[in-house]
N, C-alpha and C positions, 0 to 999 in steps of 0.2 A: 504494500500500500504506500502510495505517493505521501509525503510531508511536505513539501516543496510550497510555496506560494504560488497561486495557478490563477493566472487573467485570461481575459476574452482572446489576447492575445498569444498564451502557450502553445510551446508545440510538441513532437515527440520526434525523436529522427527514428526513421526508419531501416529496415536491416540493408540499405544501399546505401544512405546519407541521405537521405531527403526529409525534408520535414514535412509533417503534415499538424495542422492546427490541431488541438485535442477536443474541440468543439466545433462542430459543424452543422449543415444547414440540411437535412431531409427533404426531398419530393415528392415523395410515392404519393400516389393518390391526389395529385394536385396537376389535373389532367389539364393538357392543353395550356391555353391564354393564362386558364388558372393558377398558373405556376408566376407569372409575371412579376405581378404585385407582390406576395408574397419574399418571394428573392430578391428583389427591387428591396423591400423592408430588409429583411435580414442585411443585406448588404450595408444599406445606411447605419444600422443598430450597431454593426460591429464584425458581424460572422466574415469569415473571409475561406471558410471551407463549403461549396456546394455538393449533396452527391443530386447524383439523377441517374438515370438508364435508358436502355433503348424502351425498354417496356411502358416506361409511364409516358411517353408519348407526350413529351413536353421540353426532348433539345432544344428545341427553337427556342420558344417562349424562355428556356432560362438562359439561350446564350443573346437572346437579345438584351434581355432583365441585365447582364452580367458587362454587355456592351454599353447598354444609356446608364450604368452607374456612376461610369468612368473609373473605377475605381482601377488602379494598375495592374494588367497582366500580371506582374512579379508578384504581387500581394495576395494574387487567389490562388485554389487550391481544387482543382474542379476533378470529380470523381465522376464517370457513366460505365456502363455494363452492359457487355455480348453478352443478348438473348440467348433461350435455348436452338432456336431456330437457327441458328446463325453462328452455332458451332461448327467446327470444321477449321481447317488452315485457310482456304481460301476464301471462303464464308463470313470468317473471321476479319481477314484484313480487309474485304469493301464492307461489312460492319463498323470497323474502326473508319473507315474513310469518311461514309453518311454520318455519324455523330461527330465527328471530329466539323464536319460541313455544315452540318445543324446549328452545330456549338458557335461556328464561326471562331473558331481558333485555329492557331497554330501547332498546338501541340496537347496534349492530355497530362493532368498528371497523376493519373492514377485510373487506370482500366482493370475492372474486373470480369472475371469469369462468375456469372450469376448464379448458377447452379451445377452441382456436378453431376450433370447429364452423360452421356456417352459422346464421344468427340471430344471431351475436356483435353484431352491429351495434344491432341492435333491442334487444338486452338491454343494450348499454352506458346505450343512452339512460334505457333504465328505472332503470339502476344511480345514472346523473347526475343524476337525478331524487332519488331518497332520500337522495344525498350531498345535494343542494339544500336537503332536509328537514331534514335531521339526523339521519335516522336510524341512518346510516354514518359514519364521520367519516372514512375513505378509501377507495376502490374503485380495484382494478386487475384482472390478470391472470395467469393460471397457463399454461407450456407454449407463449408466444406465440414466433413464429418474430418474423423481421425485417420480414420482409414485413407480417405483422399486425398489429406496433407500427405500419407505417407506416398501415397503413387508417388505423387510431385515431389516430395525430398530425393525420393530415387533413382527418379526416372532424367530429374535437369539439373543442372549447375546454379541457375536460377532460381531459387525458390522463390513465393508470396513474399510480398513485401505486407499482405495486411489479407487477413481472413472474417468481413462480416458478416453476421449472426446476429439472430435474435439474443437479445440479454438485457434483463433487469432482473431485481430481486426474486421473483416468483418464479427464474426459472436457471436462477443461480446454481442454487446445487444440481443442476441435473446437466447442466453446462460446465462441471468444474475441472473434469477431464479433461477437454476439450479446452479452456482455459489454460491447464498448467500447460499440456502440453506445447501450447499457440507457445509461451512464454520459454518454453525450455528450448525453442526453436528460433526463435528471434523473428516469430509472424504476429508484428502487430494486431491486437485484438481491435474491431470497431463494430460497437453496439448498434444493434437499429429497433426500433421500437422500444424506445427506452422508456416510455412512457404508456406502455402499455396498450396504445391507441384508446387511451383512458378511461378502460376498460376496469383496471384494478385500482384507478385515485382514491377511493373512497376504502380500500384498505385499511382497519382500523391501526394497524401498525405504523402505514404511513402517515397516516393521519395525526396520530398523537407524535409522534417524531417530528412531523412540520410543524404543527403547533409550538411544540418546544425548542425552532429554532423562528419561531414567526417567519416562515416558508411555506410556499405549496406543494402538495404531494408533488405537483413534477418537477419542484426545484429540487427535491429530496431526492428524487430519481437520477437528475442529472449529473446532482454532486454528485452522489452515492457511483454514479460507473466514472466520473473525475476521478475519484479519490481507489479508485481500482486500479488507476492507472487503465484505464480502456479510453479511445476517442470512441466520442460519442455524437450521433446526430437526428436530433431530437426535429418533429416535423412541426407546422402547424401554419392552416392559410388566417389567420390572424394577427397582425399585427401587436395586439397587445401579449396574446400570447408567446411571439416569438419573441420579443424584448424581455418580458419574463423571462424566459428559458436563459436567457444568455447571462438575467440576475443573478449567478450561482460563484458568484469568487470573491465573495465579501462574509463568506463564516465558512465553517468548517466542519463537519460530522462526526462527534465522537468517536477511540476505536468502540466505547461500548454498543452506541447505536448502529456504526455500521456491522457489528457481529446481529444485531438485533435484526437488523436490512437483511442482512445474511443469511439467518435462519426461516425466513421465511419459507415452507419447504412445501408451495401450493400445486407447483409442476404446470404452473400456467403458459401452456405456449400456443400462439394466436399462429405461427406458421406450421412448416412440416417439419421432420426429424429426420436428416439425410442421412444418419445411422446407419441406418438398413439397406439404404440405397448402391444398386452395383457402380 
C-alpha cells in the first residue's frame, strides 16, 4: 500500500518507463456525441488520462473533446482497445489505424487487447510491432485471467505494460491472485468500474467509512484503489460528478479502514470471469 502524497497530478511508471496518470477518465457507456461534454469536463477539472475503445463507439466525439481542449499533446495520456472482432495481426493493425484516425492523433499511448478471445496471440505481435514503431508508446491488456498473462510472459519479450479489470472492494478478494500476481510481474494493475456503476454506494460499510471521512461512497472507492496502489478510472456523464471523483487527494484512509474496504467478501462482479476462458 502507497504512503506517498498523491495529486490529481500523480503518476506511476510503467514496466517500459512510461508514465501513466494514476487517475483517469472512463467512457464506457457514454455513447456517441455523449462522450463530448463529459471529456471536455474532465479535461478542464484536471484529469489528463482518457480511456475509451473501439467498442463504445465514441473515438471521434472524444478525440475531438481532447482536440477543442487545447490542452497539450504531451500532457494526455489517451488509452482505446482492439475489439474482439478485430483480432488477428492484420485485423489488428487497420484496427489501430481507424482509432488512431478517429482519435485524430499521432500516436496512442496505451492500446489494449480487450478481451482474451482466440487470436490474442496474433494481435499481440501486431501490437509489438507498433510499440516497435512508435506509434504506441505502451501496449497491454484488459480482462486477462492468470492463465493469459502466463501465455504472454512466455510466448514474447514484451510483456503488458498494464492489465485492466474489474476491481473495487466487493470483488477484492476474489481478485487477489490475480492482483499479487499482476504485481510480482511488473503489469500494472488499472481498475475499471470502480464504483460499482453505483450499484453497491449505498453499502452500509461504505457508507459509515464516508461519513467518517465527510466523503462519498465513490470518493471512498477511489481512494481506497489510490491507496492500493492500482490506477484507477472512475466514469461519469456529469459534471459535478466527475469533479467529485477527482476530490480524492486531500485525506487519507486509515490502514484500519482500508482492511475494513478489504474484507468486504460480497463476490460482487457486474462483468464476466475470464478464468475459465480458453
Amino acid at each position: 500500500m502507497i504512503n506517498l502524497e498523491l495529486t490529481i497530478n500523480s503518476k506511476v511508471e510503467l514496466n517500459n518507463g512510461v508514465s501513466i496518470p494514476r487517475l483517469g477518465f472512463g467512457t464506457w457507456k457514454l455513447k456517441g456525441e455523449m462522450a463530448y461534454n463529459p471529456v471536455r469536463w474532465a479535461l478542464e477539472i484536471g484529469y489528463r488520462s482518457i480511456d475509451t475503445a473501439k467498442l463504445y463507439g465514441n473515438e471521434t466525439y472524444v478525440g475531438k473533446a481532447i482536440h477543442d481542449s487545447k490542452v497539450s499533446r504531451e500532457q494526455l495520456f489517451i488509452t482505446t482497445k482492439v475489439w474482439d472482432s478485430d483480432l488477428g495481426y492484420q485485423k489488428t493493425l487497420k484496427a489501430f489505424d481507424t482509432s488512431l484516425s478517429k482519435l485524430k492523433l499521432d500516436y496512442i499511448d496505451l492500446y489494449l487487447i480487450h478481451w482474451p478471445r482466440k487470436l490474442r496471440n496474433e494481435s499481440w505481435k501486431a501490437m509489438v510491432e507498433l510499440y516497435e514503431q512508435g506509434r504506441v508508446k505502451a501496449i497491454g491488456v484488459a480482462n486477462f485471467a492468470i492463465k493469459h498473462l502466463k501465455e504472454f510472459l512466455n510466448k514474447s519479450e514484451i510483456i503488458p505494460a498494464i492489465n485492466q479489470f474489474e476491481l473495487h472492494p466487493l470483488l477484492f478478494s476474489q481478485q487477489i491472485k490475480l492482483i499479487e500476481f499482476c504485481k510480482n510481474n511488473e503489469i500494472q494493475i488499472e481498475a475499471y468500474s470502480p464504483l460499482t456503476h453505483g450499484k453497491k454506494l449505498n453499502n452500509p460499510k461504505i457508507k459509515s467509512i464516508a461519513q467518517k471521512y465527510d466523503k462519498s461512497p465513490a470518493q471512498i472507492l477511489i481512494r481506497w484503489s489510490l491507496q492500493h496502489d492500482f490506477v484507477v478510472i472512475p466514469k461519469s456523464g456529469k459534471k459535478d460528478h466527475i469533479k467529485e471523483n477527482a476530490e480524492v487527494f486531500d485525506f487519507k484512509i486509515s490502514e484500519k479502514d482500508m482492511k475494513e474496504l478489504d474484507s468486504l467478501k460480497e463476490r460482487f462482479r457486474l462483468l464476466y470471469n475470464t478464468s475459465t476462458w480458453d
